[in-house]
ZABA-786884 format. One record per residue (C-alpha): x, y, z. Coordinates in pm, whole numbers, padded with zeros to 5 digits, always signed. Last residue first. Example, Ala and Ser with C-alpha at 12.3 -4.5 7.8 and 13.67 -1.06 7.14 Angstrom:
BEGIN
+01367-00106+00714 +01230-00450+00780 
# end
This chain:
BEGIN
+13805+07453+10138 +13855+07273+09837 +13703+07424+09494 +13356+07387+09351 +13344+07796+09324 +13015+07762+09491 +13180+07607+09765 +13460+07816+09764 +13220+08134+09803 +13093+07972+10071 +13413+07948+10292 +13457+08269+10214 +13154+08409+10315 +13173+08226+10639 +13521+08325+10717 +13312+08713+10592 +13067+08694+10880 +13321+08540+11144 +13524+08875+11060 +13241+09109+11094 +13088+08955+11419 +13400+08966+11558 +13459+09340+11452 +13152+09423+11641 +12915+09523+11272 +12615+09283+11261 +12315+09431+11257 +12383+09657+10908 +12398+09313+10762 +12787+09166+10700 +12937+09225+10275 +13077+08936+10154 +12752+08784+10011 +12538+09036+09932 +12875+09192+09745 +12899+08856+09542 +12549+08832+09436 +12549+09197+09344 +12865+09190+09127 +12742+08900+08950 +12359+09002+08819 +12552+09370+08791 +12785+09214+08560 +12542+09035+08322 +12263+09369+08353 +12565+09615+08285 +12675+09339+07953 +12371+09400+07834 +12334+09725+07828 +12652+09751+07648 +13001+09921+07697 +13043+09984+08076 +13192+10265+08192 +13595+10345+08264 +13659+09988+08449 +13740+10133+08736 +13470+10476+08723 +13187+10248+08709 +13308+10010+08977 +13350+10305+09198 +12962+10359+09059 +12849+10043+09161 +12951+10060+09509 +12751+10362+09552 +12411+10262+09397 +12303+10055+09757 +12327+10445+09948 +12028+10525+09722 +11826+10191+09840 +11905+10287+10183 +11850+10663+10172 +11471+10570+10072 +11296+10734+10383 +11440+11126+10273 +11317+11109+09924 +10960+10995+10094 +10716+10782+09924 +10617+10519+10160 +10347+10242+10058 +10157+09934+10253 +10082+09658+10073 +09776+09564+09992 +09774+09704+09611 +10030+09474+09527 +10068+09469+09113 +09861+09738+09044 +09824+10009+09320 +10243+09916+09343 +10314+10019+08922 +10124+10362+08957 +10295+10446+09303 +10645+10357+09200 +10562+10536+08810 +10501+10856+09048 +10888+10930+09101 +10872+11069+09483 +11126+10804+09634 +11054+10426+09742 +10969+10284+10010 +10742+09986+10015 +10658+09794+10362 +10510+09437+10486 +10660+09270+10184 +10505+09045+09889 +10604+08670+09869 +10766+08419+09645 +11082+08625+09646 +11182+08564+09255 +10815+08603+09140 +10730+08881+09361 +11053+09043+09263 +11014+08986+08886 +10640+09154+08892 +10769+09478+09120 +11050+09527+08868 +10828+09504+08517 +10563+09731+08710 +10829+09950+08723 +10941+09947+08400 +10603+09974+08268 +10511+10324+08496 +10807+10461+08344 +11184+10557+08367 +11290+10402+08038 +11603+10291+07884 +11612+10000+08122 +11847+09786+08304 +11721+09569+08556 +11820+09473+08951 +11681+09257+09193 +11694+09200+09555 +12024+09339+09671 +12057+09303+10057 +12118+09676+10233 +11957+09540+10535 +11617+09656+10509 +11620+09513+10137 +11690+09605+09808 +11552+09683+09477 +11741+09829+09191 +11662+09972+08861 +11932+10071+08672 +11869+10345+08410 +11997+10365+08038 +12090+10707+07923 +12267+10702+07560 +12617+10844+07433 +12748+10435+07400 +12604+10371+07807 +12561+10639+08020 +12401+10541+08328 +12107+10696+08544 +12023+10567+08897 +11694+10381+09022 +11537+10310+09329 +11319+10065+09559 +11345+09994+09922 +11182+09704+10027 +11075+09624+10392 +11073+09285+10495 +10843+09118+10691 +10669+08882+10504 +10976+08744+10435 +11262+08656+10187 +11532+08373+10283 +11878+08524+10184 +12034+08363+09824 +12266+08101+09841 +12521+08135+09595 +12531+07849+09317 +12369+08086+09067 +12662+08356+09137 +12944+08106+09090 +12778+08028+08748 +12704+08408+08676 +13052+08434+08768 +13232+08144+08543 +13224+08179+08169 +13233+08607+08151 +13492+08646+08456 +13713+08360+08333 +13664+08576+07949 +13760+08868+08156 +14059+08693+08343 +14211+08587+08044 +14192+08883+07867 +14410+09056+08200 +14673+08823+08076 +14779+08531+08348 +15112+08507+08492 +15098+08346+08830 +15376+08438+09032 +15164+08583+09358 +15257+08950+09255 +15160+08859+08871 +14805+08819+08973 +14781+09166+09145 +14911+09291+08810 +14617+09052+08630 +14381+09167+08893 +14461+09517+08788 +14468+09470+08409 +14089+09347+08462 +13982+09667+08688 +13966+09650+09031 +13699+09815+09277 +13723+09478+09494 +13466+09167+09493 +13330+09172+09131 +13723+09119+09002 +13889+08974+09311 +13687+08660+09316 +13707+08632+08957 +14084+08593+08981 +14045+08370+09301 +13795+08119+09121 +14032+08106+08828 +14307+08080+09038 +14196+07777+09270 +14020+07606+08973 +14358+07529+08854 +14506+07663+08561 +14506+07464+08222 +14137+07497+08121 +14026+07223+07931 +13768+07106+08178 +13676+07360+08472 +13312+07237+08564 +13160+07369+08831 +12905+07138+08960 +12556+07109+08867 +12266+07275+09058 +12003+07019+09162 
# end
């Protein structure tokens, strides 16, 4: 059983620590941004504050999230983009789902047949089942890595097929560009393990998208994100 929250010798309320964070892996914001945005609502907090709030409690608000139920039936759609991190490349490898849902997600300085067997071995261990489809794009380490780890399933390598998984890289990059690159390797993989949890949370499957739908999706998102956050509804 997941433990609660706990906010001990921390002198604001769980309420604004849980808000702060939600705004900074929720909205393209940078730190001194949620501290401005802060500010507006009379709480005076320094934009350090909120990173080392950021640091402590998203991966623990992010472990608390309920993650989708996988299925036979999914399809996954596998990618990676490039990042610059200190002068050198570093590539994000990303798996995600027929609705846009993040799966996964490693950073790597390679773009090899290791690396993706290394992908396709954590997602069968963190879905607890292999999928009815894999798309991914024409890089041959996909094909390599799949004949080993699930030769069964079923394989599409088409640049045009895997727009999904391509499309999932966008959100990251306006984060990119707001905080002006991120310094470390590891501290991509720590935010990205965040960011991702949050945004498959608040963000409604490609089914859903009547503006009721959207609207009772994110209540619910919100009222879940509280929960995690150990904070009254």
């Amino acid at each position: 059983m997941t433990k609660p929250v706990s906010y001990k010798r921390h002198r604001f309320p769980p309420e604004i620590i849980a808000h702060a964070v939600w705004l900074y892996f929720r909205f393209p914001l940078s730190l001194r941004l949620v501290e401005e945005m802060l500010l507006e609502r009379g709480i005076l907090v320094s934009y350090e504050t909120v990173r080392r709030w950021a640091l402590k409690f998203g991966p623990d608000y992010a472990r608390r999230l309920r993650r989708k139920a996988p299925s036979r039936h999914d399809v996954w759609h596998l990618d990676e983009v490039v990042l610059t991190i200190a002068g050198q490349k570093h590539w994000l490898w990303r798996a995600v789902d027929q609705d846009g849902y993040v799966l996964d997600e490693i950073v790597q300085t390679r773009r090899d047949t290791k690396t993706a067997k290394r992908l396709l071995k954590r997602l069968l261990k963190k879905q607890g089942c292999p999928p009815r489809r894999l798309i991914t794009d024409k890089l041959g380490s996909y094909a390599a890595a799949r004949h080993q780890i699930m030769p069964a399933v079923e394989h599409r390598s088409h640049k045009g097929l895997n727009n999904r998984a391509e499309n999932s890289h966008l959100p990251l990059r306006k984060r990119e560009r707001a905080m002006q690159g991120f310094k470390s390797p590891g501290g991509l993989q720590r935010f990205v393990s965040v960011f991702s949890a949050v945004r498959n949370l608040f963000v409604p499957p490609r089914s859903r998208r009547s503006a009721i739908a959207t609207h009772l999706h994110r209540l619910k998102a919100m009222a879940a994100w509280k929960s995690a956050a150990c904070i009254a509804r």
